[in-house]
ZADO-1210 file (C-alpha; in nm, 4 decimals, padded with zeros to 6 digits):
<atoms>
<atom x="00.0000" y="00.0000" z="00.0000" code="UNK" pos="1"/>
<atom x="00.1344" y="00.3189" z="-00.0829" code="UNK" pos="2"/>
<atom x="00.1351" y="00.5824" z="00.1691" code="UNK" pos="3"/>
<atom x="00.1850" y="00.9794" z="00.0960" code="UNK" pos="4"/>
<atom x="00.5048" y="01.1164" z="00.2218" code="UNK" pos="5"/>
<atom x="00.4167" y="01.2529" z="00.5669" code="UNK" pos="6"/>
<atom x="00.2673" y="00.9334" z="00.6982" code="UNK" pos="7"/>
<atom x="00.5602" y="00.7072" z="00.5422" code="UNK" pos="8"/>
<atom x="00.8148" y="00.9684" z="00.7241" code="UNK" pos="9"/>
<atom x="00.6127" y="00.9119" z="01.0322" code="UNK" pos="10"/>
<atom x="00.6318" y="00.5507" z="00.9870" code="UNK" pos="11"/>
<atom x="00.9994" y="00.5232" z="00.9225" code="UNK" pos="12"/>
<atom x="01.0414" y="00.7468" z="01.2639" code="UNK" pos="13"/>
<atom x="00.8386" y="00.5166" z="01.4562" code="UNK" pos="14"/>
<atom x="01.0379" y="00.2063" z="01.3250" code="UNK" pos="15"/>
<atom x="01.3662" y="00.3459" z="01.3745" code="UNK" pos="16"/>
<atom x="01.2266" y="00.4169" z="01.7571" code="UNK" pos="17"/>
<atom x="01.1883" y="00.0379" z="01.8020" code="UNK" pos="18"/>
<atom x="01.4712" y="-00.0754" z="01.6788" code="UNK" pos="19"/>
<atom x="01.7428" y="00.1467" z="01.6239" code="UNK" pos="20"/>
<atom x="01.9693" y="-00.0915" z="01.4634" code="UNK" pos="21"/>
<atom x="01.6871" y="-00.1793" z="01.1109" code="UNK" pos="22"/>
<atom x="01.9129" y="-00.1130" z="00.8243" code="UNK" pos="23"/>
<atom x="01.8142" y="00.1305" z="00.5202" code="UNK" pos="24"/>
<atom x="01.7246" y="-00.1791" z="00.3191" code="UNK" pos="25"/>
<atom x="01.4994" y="-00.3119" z="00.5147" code="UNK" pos="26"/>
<atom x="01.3719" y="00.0234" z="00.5723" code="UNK" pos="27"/>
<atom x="01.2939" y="-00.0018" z="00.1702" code="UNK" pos="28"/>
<atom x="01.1871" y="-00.3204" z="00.1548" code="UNK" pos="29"/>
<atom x="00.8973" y="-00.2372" z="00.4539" code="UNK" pos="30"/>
<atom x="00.7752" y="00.0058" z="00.2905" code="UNK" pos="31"/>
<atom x="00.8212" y="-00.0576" z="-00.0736" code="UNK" pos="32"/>
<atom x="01.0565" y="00.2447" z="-00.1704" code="UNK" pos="33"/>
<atom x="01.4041" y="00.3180" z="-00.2903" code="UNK" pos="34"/>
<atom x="01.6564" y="00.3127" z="-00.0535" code="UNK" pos="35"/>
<atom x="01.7674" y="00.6414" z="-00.1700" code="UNK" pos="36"/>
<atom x="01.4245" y="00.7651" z="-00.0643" code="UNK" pos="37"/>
<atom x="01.4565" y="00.6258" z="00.2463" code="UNK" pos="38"/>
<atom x="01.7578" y="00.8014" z="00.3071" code="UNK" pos="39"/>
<atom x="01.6262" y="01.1328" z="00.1788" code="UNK" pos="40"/>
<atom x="01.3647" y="01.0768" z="00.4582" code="UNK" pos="41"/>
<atom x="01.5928" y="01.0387" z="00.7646" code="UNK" pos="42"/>
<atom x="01.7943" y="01.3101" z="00.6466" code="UNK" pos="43"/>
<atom x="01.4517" y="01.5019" z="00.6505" code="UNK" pos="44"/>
<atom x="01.3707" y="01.3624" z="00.9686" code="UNK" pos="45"/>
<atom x="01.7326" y="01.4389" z="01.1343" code="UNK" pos="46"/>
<atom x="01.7722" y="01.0298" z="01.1892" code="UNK" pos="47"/>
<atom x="02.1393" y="00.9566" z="01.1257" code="UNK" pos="48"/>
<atom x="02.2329" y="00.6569" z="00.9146" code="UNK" pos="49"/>
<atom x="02.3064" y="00.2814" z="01.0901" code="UNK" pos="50"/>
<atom x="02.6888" y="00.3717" z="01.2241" code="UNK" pos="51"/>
<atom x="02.5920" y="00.6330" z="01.3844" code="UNK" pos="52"/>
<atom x="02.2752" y="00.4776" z="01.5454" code="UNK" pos="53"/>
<atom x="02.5080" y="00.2061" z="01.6534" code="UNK" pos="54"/>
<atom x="02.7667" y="00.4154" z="01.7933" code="UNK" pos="55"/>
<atom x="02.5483" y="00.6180" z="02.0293" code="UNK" pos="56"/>
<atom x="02.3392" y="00.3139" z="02.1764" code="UNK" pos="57"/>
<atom x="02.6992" y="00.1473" z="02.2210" code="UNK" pos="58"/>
<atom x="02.8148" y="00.4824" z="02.3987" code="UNK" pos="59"/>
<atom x="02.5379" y="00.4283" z="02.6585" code="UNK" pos="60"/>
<atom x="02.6810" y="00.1266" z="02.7547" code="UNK" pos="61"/>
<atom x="03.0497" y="00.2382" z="02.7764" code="UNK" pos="62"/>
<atom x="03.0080" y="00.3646" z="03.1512" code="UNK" pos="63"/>
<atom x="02.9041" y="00.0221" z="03.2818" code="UNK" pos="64"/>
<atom x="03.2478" y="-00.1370" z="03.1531" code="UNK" pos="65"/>
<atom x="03.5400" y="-00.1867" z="03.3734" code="UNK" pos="66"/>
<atom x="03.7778" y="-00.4343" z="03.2106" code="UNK" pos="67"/>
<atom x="03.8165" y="-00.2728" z="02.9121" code="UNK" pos="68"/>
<atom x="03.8990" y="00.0555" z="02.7711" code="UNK" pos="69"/>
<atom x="03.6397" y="00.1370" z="02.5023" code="UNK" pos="70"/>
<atom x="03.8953" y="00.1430" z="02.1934" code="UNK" pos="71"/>
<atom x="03.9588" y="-00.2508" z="02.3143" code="UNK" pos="72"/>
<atom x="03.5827" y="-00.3865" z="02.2650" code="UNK" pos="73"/>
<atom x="03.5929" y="-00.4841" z="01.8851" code="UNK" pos="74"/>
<atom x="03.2336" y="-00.4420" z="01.7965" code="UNK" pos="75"/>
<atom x="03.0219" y="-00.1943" z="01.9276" code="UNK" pos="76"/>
<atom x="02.7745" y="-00.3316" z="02.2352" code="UNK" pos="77"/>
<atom x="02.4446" y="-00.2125" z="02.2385" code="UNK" pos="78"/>
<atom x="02.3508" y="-00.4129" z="02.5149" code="UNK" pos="79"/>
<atom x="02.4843" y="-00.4566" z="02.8613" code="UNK" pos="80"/>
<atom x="02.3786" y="-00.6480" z="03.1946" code="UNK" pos="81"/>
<atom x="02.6834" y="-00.6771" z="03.3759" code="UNK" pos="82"/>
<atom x="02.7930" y="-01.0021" z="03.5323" code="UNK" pos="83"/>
<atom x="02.4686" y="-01.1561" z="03.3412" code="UNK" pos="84"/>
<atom x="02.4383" y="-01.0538" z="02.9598" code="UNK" pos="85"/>
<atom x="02.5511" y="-00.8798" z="02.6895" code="UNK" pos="86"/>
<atom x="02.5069" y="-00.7854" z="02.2639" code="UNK" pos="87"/>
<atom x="02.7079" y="-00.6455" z="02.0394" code="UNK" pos="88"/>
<atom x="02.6727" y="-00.5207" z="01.6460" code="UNK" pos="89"/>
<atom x="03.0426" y="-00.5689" z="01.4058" code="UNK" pos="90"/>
<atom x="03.0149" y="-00.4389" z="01.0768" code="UNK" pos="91"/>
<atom x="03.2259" y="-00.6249" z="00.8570" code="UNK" pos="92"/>
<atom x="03.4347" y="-00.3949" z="00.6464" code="UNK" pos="93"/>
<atom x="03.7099" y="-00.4485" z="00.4318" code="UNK" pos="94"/>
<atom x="03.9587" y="-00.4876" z="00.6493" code="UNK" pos="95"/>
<atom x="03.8254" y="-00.7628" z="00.8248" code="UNK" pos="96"/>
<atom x="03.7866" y="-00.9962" z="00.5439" code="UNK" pos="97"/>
<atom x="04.0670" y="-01.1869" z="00.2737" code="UNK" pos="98"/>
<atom x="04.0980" y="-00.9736" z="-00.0109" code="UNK" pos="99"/>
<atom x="04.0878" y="-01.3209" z="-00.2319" code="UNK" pos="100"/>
<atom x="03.6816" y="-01.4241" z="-00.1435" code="UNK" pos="101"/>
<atom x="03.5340" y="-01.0958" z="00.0890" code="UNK" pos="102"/>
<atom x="03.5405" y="-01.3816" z="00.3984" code="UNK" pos="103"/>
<atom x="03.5660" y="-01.2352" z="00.7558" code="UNK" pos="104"/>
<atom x="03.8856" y="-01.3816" z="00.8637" code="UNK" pos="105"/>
<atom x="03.7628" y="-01.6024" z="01.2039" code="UNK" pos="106"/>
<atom x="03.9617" y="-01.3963" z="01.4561" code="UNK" pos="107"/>
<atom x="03.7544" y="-01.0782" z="01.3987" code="UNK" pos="108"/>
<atom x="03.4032" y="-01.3084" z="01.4570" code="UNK" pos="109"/>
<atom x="03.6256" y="-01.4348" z="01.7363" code="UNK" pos="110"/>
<atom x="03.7298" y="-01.1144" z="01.8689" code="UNK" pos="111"/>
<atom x="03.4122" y="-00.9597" z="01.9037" code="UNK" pos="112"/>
<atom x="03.2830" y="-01.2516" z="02.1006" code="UNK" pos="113"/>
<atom x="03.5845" y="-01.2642" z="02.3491" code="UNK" pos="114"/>
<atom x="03.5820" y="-00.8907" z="02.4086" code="UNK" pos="115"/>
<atom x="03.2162" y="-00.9108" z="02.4689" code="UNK" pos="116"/>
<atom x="03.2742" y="-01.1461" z="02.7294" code="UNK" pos="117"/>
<atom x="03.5359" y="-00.9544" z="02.8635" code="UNK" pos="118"/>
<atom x="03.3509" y="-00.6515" z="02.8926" code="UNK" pos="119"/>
<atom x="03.0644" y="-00.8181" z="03.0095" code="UNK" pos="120"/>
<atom x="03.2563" y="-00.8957" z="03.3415" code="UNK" pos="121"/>
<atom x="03.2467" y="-00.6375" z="03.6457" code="UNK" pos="122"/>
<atom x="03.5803" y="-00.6660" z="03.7261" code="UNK" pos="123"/>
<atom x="03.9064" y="-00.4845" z="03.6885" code="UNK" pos="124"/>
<atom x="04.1144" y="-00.7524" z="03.5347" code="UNK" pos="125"/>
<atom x="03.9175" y="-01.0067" z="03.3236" code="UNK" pos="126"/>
<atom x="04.1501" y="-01.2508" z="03.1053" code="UNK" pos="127"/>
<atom x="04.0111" y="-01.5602" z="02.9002" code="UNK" pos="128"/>
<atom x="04.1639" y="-01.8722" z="03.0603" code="UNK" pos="129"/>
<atom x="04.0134" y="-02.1219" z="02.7726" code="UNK" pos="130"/>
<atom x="03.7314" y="-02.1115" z="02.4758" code="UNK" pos="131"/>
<atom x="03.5581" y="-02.3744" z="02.2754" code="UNK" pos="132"/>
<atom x="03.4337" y="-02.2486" z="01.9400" code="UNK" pos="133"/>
<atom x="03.2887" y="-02.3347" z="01.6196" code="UNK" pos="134"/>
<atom x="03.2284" y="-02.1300" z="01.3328" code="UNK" pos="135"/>
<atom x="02.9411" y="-02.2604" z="01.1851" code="UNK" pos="136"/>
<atom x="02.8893" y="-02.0185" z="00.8774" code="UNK" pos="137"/>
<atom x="03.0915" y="-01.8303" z="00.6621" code="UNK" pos="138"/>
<atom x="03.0461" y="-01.4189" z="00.7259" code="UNK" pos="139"/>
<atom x="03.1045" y="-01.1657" z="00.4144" code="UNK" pos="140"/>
<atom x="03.1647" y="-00.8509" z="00.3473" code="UNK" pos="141"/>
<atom x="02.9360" y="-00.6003" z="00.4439" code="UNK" pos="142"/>
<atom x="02.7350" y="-00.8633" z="00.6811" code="UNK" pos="143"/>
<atom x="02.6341" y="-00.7406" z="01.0503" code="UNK" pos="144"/>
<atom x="02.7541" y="-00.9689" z="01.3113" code="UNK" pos="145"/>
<atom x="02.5222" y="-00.9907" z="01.6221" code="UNK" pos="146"/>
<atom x="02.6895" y="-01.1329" z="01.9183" code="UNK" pos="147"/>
<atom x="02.5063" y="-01.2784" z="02.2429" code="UNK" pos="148"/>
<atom x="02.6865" y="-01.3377" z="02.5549" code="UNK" pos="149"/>
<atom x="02.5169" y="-01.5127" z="02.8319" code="UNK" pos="150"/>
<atom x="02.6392" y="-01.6080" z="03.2222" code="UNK" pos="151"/>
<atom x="02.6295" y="-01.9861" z="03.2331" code="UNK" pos="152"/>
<atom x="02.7667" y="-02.0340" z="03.5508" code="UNK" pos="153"/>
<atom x="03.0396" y="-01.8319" z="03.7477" code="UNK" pos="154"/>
<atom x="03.2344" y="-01.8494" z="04.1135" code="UNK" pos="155"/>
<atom x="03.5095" y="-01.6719" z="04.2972" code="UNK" pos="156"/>
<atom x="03.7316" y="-01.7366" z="04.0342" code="UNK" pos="157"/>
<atom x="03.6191" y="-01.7743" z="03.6568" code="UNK" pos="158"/>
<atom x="03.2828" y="-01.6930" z="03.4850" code="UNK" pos="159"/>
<atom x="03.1729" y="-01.9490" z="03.2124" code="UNK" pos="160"/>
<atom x="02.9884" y="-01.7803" z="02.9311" code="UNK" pos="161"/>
<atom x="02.8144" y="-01.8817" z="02.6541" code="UNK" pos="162"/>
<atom x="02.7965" y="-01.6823" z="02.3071" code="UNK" pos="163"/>
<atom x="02.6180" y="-01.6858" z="01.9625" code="UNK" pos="164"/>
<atom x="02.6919" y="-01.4914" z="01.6900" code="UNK" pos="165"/>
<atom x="02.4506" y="-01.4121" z="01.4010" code="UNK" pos="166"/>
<atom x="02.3521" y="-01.2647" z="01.0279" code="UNK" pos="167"/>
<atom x="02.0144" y="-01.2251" z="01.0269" code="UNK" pos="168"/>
<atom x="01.8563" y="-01.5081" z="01.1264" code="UNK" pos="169"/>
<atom x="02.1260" y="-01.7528" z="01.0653" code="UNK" pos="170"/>
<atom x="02.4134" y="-01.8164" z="01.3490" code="UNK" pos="171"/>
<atom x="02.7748" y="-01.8530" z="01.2475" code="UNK" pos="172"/>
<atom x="02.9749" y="-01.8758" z="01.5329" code="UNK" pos="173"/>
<atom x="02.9123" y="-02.0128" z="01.8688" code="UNK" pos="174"/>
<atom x="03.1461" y="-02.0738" z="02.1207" code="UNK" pos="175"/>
<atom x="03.1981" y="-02.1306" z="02.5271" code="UNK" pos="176"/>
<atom x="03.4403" y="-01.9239" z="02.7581" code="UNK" pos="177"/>
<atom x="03.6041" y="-01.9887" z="03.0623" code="UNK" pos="178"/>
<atom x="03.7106" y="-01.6066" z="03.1806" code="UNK" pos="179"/>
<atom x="03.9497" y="-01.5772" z="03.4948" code="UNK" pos="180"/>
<atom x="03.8936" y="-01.2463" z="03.6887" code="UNK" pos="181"/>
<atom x="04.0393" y="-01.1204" z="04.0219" code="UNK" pos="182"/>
<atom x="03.8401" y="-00.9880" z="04.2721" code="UNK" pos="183"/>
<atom x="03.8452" y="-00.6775" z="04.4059" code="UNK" pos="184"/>
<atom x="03.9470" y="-00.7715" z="04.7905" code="UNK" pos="185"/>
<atom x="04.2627" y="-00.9537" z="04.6410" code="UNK" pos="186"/>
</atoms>
């Protein structure tokens, strides 16, 4: 159904509300226009594009990290329970990917899960004593890598997390972490 340009713009605002993180092309595809109206209609709106969406949800999280320095989280996390669970959003660009087939090389996908289980940790010093992973899809170019960490089980030593990494709908990495912290009173 086409709708007049006011009530798609008010539309398109209302989506982006809910979920920050839809992409222009889905954006299109919703509500059967060109991408490059879509853009013409956040830039109307004052909506800046994805990266930018993604950057200032992931800055709201930045105060509740304390093992890492910000520049040290590869991905950006949009969500953040410490000591429980934890999301983050990669973009895969062209440096993260061989230059011979536009594959994400695996220790990007793995990076952003292990520093998302780093940061998810309320401690000073968090280290990862030992993983188990399997890449169970190939990632591309231009593909947007959700990551979910979860608590499994943790004690006075190590937390044991679990995380699953996704395209869409489809996972392509998974993997369990054993992450050794010290306490505070130590």
């Amino acid at each position: 159904m086409k709708r007049n340009k006011n009530e798609r713009r008010k539309l398109i605002q209302q989506t982006i509300e809910q979920n920050p993180f839809i992409t222009d092309q889905a954006l299109s595809e919703m509500y059967e226009v060109s991408i490059q109206t879509i853009r013409l209609d956040r830039n109307q709106l004052h909506i800046p594009e994805l990266r930018v969406r993604v950057k200032q949800v992931a800055e709201e999280q930045y105060p509740h990290i304390s093992s890492l320095e910000n520049q040290d989280i590869i991905g950006d996390i949009i969500a953040l329970e410490p000591n429980h669970s934890a999301k983050s959003l990669l973009m895969i660009s062209g440096n993260d990917v061989f230059s011979r087939n536009n594959i994400a090389r695996g220790h990007i996908v793995f990076a952003q899960a292990n520093s998302l289980c780093v940061a998810m940790i309320k401690h000073g010093f968090v280290l990862t004593k030992e993983s188990h992973i399997h890449f169970v899809k190939p990632v591309h170019l231009g593909d947007t890598v959700v990551a979910e960490a979860e608590v499994a089980h943790h004690d006075d030593k190590y937390y044991e997390m679990t995380v699953s990494s996704y395209v869409g709908e489809e996972k392509v990495f998974e993997g369990l972490f054993k992450m050794y912290y010290i306490s505070e009173d130590e």
